[in-house]
Every structure is written in C-alpha cells, then in structure tokens.
N, C-alpha and C positions, 0 to 999 in steps of 0.2 A: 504494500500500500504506500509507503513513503518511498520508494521508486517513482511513483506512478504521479504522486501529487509533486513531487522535482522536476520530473519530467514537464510536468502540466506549470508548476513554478516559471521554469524558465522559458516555455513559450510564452508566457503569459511577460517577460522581462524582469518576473520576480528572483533576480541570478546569483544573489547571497542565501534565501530562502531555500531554491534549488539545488543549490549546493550541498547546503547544510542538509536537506533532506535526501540527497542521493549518496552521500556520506556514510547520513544511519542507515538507510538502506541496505548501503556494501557494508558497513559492520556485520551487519547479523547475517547478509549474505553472499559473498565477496562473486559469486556467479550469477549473477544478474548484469551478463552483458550489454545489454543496454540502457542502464544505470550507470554502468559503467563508461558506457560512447558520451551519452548527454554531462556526465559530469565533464569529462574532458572536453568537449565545448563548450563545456557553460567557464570550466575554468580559463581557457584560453579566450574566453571573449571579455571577461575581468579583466585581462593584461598577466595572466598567470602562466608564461609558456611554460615553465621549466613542469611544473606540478598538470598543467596539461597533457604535455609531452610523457611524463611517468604514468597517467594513466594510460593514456594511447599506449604506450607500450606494454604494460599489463596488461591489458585487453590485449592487443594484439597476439600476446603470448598465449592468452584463454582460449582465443580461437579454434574450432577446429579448421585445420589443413583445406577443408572443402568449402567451409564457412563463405556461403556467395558475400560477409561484409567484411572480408578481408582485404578488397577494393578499396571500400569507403576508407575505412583505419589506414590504408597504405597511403592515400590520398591527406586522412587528417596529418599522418605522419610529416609524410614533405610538408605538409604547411608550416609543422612547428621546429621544424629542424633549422 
C-alpha cells in the first residue's frame, strides 16, 4: 500500500512524501521493483543523482535477465551517469 500511495505521491509532485513512502515500502519489502524505478526518479528529479543512481543500480541488479524493463533502467542508467 505505501508503494502505491509514493507512486500516486509523486505523480501527483508530492516528491518528498513519495519518497518517504516508497522508502517504507522497500523496508518491509526491498522486491517491489517498481517502488523501486519510481523512487529513483523521484530521487533524481530532487537533484539527488548519486542516491538515484544507487537505486537504478539495485534495481537493475533485481532484475530478471528477460525483465522487458531492463530497457527502461539501462536508459535511466545513462541519464545519471
């Protein structure tokens, strides 16, 4: 649930709320891959590359090998490198 309201936070521009809640989210459950994509864009649109870039890369690593959004993350990759 607090995935989901992060997610819904930071479309919404709420991007400290979002955060804070896709945070708790990956505490309780660190495979929730797409908690995981939106917080790395919500932190790099803060001005937070480095902490961006360490999610994108966790994620990246969580992926499976077939993962069609191994695209997307290779794409977020280059942007914050």
């Amino acid at each position: 649930m607090a995935a989901n309201l992060g997610i819904l936070a930071v479309q919404q521009g709420r991007l400290p709320d979002g955060i804070a809640l896709m945070r708790e989210a990956l505490e309780r459950d660190p495979q929730l891959l797409e908690a995981r994509f939106s917080l790395a864009r919500a932190l790099a649109l803060t001005g937070d590359r480095a902490g961006a870039l360490a999610e994108a890369e966790r994620l990246f690593g969580q992926l499976p090998l077939d993962a069609p959004q191994r695209a997307e993350v290779t794409r977020l990759l280059a942007a914050l490198r």
